[in-house]
FIKOLZA-1660 file (N, C-alpha, C; in steps of 0.1 Angstrom, whole numbers, plus 5000, padded with zeros to 4 digits):
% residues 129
   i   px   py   pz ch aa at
   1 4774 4628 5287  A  X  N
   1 4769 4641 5284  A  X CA
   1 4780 4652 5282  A  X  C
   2 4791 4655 5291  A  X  N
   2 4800 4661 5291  A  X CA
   2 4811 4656 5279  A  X  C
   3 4809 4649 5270  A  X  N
   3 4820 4643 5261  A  X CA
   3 4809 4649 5245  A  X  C
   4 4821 4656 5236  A  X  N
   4 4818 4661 5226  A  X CA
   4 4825 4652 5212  A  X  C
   5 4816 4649 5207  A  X  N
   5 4822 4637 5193  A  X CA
   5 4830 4645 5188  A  X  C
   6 4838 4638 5179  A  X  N
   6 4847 4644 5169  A  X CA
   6 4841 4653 5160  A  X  C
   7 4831 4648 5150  A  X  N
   7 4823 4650 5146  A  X CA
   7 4816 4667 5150  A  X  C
   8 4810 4664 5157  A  X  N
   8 4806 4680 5166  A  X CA
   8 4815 4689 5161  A  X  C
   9 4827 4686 5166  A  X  N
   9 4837 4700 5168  A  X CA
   9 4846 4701 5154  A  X  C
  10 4842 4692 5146  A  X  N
  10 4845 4694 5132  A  X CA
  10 4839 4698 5126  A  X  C
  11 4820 4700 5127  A  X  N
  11 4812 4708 5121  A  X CA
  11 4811 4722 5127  A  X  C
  12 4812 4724 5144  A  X  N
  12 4818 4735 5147  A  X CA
  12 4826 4745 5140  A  X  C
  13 4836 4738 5137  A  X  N
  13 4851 4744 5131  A  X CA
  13 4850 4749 5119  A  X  C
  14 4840 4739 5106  A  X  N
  14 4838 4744 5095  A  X CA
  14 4826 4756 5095  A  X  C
  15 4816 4756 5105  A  X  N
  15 4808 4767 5104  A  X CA
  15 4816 4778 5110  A  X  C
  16 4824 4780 5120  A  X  N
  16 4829 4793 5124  A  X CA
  16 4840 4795 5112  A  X  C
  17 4847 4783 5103  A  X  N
  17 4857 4793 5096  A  X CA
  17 4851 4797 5080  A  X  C
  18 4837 4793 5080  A  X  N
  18 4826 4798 5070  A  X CA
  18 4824 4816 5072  A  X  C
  19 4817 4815 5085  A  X  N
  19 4815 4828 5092  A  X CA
  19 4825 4835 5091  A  X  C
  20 4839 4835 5092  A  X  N
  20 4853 4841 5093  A  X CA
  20 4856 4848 5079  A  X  C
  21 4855 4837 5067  A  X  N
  21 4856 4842 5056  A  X CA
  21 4846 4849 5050  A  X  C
  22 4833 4848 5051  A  X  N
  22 4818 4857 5052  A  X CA
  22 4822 4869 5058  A  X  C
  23 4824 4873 5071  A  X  N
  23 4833 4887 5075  A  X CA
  23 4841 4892 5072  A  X  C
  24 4853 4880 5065  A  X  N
  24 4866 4886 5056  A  X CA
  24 4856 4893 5044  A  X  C
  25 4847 4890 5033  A  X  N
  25 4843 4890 5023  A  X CA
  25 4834 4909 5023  A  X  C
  26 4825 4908 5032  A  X  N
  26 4818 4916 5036  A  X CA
  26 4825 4931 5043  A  X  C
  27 4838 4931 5047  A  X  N
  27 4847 4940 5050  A  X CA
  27 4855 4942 5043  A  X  C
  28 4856 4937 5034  A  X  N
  28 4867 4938 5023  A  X CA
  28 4858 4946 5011  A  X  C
  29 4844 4945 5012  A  X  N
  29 4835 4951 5003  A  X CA
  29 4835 4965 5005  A  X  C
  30 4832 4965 5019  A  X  N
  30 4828 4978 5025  A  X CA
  30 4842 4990 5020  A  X  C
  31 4851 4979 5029  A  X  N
  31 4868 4993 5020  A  X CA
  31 4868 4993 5011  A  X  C
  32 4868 4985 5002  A  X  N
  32 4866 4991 4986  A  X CA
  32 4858 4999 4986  A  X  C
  33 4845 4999 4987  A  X  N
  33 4837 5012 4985  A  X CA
  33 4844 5021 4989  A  X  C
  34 4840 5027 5001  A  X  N
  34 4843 5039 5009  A  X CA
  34 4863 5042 5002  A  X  C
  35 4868 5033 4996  A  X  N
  35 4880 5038 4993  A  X CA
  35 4881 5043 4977  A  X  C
  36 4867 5037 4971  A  X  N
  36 4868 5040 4955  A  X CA
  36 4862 5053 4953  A  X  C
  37 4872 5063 4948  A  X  N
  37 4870 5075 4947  A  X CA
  37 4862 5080 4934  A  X  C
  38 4866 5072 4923  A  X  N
  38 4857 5074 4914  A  X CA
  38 4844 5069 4918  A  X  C
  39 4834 5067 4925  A  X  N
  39 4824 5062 4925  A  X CA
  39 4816 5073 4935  A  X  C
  40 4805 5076 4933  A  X  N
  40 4796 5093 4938  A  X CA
  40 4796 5091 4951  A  X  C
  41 4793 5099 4961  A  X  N
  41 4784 5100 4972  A  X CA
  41 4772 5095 4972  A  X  C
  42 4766 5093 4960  A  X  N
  42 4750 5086 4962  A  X CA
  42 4748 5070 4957  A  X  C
  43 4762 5071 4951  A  X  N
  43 4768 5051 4949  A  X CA
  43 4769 5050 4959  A  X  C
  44 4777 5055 4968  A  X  N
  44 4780 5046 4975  A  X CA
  44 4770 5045 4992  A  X  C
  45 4764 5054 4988  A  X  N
  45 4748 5056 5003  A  X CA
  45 4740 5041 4994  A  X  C
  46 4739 5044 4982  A  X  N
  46 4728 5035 4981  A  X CA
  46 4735 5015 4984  A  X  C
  47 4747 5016 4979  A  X  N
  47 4760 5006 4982  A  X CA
  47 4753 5001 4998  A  X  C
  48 4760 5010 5000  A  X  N
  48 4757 5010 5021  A  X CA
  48 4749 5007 5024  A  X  C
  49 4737 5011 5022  A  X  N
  49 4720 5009 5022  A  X CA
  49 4718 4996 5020  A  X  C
  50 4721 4992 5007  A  X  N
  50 4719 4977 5007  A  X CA
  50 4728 4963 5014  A  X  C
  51 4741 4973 5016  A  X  N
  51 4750 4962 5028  A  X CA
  51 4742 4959 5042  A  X  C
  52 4736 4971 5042  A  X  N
  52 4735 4973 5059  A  X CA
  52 4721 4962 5057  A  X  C
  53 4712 4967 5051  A  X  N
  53 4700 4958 5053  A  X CA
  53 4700 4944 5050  A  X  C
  54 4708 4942 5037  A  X  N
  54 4706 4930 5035  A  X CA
  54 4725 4920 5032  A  X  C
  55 4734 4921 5045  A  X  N
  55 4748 4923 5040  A  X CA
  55 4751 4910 5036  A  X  C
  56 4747 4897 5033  A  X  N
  56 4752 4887 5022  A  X CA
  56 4756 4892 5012  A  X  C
  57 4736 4894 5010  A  X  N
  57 4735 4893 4993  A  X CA
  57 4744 4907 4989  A  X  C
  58 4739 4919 5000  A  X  N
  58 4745 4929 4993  A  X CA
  58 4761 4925 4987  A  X  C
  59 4767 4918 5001  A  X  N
  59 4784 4921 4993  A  X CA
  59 4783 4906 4982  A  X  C
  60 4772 4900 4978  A  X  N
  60 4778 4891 4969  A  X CA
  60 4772 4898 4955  A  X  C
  61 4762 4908 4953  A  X  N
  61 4757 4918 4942  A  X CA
  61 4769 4921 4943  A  X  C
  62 4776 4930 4948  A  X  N
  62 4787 4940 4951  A  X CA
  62 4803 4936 4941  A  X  C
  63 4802 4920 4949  A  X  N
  63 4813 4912 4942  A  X CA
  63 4811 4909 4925  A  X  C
  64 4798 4907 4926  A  X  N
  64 4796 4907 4910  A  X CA
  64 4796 4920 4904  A  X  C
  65 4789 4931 4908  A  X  N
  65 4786 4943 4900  A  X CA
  65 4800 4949 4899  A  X  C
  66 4811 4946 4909  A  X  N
  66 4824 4956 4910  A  X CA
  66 4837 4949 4912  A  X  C
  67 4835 4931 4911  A  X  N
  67 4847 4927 4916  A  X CA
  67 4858 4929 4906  A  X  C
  68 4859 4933 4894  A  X  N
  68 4866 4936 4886  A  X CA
  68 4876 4941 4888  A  X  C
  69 4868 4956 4890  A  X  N
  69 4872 4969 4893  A  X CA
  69 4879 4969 4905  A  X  C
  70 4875 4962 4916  A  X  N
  70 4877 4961 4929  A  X CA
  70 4895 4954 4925  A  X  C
  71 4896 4945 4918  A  X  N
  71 4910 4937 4917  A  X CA
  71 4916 4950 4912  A  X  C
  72 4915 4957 4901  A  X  N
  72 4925 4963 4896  A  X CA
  72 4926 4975 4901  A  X  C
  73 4917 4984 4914  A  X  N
  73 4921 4992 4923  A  X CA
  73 4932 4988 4929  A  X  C
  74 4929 4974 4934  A  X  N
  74 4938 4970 4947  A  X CA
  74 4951 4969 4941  A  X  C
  75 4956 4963 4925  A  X  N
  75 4966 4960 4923  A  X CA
  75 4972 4977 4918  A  X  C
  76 4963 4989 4914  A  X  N
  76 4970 5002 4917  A  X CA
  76 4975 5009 4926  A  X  C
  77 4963 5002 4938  A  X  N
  77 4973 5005 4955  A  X CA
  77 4988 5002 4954  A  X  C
  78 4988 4990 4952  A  X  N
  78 4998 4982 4955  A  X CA
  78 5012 4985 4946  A  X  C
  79 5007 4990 4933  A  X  N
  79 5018 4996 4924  A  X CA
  79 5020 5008 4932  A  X  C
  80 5014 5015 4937  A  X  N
  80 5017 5028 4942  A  X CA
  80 5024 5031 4953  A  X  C
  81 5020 5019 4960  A  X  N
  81 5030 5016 4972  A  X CA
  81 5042 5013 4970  A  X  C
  82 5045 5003 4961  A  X  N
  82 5056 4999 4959  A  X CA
  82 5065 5009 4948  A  X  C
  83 5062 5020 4947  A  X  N
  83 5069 5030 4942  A  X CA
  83 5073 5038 4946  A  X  C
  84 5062 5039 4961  A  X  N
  84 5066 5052 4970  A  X CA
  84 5075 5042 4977  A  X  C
  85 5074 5032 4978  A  X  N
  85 5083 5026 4989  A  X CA
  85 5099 5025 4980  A  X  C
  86 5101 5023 4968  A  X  N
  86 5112 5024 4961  A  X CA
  86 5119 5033 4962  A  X  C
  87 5109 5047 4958  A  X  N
  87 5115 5059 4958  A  X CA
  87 5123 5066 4976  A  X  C
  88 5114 5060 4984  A  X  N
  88 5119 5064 4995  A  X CA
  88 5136 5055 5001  A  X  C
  89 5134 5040 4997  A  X  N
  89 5145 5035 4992  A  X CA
  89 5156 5046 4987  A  X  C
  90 5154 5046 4977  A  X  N
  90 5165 5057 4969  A  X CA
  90 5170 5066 4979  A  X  C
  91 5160 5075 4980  A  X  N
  91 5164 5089 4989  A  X CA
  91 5169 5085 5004  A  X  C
  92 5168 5070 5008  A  X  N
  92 5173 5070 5019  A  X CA
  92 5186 5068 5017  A  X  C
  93 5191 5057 5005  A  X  N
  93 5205 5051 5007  A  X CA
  93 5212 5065 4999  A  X  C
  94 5206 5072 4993  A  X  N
  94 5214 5083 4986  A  X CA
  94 5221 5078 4971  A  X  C
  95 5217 5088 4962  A  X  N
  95 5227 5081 4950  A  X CA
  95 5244 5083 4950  A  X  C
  96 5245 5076 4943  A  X  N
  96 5260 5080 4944  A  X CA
  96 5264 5089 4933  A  X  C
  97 5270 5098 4936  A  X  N
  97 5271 5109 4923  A  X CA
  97 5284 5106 4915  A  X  C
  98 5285 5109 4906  A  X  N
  98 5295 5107 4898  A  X CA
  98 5308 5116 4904  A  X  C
  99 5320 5112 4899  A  X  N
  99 5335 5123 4905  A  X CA
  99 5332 5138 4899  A  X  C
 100 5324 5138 4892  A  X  N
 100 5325 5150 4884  A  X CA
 100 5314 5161 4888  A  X  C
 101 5303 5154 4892  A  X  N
 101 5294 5162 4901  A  X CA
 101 5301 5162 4916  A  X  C
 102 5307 5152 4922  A  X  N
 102 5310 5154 4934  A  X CA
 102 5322 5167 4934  A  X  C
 103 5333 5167 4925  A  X  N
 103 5339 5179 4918  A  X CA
 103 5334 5193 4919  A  X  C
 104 5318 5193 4911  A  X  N
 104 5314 5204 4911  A  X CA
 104 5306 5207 4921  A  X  C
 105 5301 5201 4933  A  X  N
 105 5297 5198 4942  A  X CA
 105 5307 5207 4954  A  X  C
 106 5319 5201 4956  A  X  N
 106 5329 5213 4959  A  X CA
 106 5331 5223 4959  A  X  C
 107 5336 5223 4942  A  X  N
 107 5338 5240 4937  A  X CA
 107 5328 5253 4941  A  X  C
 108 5312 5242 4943  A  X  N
 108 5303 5252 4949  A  X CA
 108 5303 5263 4959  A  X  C
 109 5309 5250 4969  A  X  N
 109 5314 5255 4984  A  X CA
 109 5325 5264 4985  A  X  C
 110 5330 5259 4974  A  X  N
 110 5347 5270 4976  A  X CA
 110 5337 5283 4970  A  X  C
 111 5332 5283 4958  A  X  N
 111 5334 5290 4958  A  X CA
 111 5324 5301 4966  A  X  C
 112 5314 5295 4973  A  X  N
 112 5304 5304 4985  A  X CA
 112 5316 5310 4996  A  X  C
 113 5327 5302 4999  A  X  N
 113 5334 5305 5009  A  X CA
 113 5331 5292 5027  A  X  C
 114 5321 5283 5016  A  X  N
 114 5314 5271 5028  A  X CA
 114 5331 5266 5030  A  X  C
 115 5340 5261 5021  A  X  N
 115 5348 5252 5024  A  X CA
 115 5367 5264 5024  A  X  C
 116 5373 5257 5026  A  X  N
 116 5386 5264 5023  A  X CA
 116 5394 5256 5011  A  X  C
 117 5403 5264 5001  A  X  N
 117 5412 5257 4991  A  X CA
 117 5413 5240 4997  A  X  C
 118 5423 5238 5010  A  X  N
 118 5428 5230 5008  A  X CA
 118 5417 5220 5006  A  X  C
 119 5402 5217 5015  A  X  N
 119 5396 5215 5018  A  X CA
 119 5388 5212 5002  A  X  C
 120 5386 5221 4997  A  X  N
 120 5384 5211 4982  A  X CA
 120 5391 5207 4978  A  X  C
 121 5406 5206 4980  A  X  N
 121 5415 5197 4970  A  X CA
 121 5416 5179 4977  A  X  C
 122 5410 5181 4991  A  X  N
 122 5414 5167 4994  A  X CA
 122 5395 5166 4988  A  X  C
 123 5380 5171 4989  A  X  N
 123 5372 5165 4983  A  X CA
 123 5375 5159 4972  A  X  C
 124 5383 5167 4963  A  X  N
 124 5386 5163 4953  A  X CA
 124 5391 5151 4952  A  X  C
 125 5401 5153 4958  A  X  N
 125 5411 5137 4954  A  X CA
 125 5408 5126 4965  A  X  C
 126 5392 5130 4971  A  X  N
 126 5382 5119 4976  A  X CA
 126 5373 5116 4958  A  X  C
 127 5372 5121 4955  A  X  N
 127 5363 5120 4938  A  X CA
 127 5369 5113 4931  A  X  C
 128 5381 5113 4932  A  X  N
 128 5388 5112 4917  A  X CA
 128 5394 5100 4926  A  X  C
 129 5395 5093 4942  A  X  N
 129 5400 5078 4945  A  X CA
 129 5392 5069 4941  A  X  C
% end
C-alpha cells in the first residue's frame, strides 16, 4: 500500500506540468491585457469578466481573438528594450570624440577661464597623441 508504481507518478507529473503551462497561459493573457494600451477600459472589464468566470475558455477565446496582436506587442517591448538598453550602453561607455571637438572642447574652458593656457596646450597634445 505504501509503494507508488511508476506509472502513478508519471501521470502525476504530466497532469501537474499540464496545470503549470495552463497557469503559464492564463497569466500571460491577463498581462497582455492590462498592458495593451490601445484596447478601452470596457475591453478590457468585459476581457476580465470573462477570464474570471470562465478562465480556460476565456484565455483560449483570448488567444484566438488577440494572439496576433499579443506576439507583435511583445516583440515591440522587446525592440524598445533593447534600444533603451543600447542607448544607455552608449551613454555609459561615453563616445569618443574626435581631436578636434576634444580641441574645441578645451578652447571652451580656456576660454571661460575653467582651465589655464598651459593646461589647454597639454589637453591639446592629449588630442592630437
Amino acid at each position: 500500500m505504501g509503494t507508488t508504481s511508476f506509472w502513478d507518478i508519471l501521470l502525476w507529473s504530466f497532469w501537474f506540468f499540464i496545470w503549470i503551462a495552463a497557469l503559464t497561459v492564463y497569466f500571460r493573457c491577463l498581462f497582455d491585457m492590462f498592458g495593451d494600451h490601445s484596447l478601452s477600459g470596457w475591453a478590457k472589464a468585459g476581457w476580465a469578466i470573462l477570464m474570471i468566470f470562465l478562465p480556460w475558455l476565456g484565455a483560449l477565446i483570448y488567444l484566438i481573438a488577440r494572439g496576433r496582436s499579443m506576439a507583435e506587442r511583445q516583440m515591440a517591448r522587446v525592440a524598445q528594450q533593447q534600444a533603451a538598453q543600447q542607448e544607455y550602453i552608449k551613454q555609459a561607455a561615453g563616445t569618443a570624440a574626435t581631436p578636434a571637438a576634444q580641441i574645441a572642447d578645451a578652447k571652451a574652458l580656456l576660454d571661460s577661464g575653467a582651465i589655464s593656457a598651459t593646461e589647454f596646450e597639454s589637453l591639446k597634445a592629449k588630442a592630437l597623441a
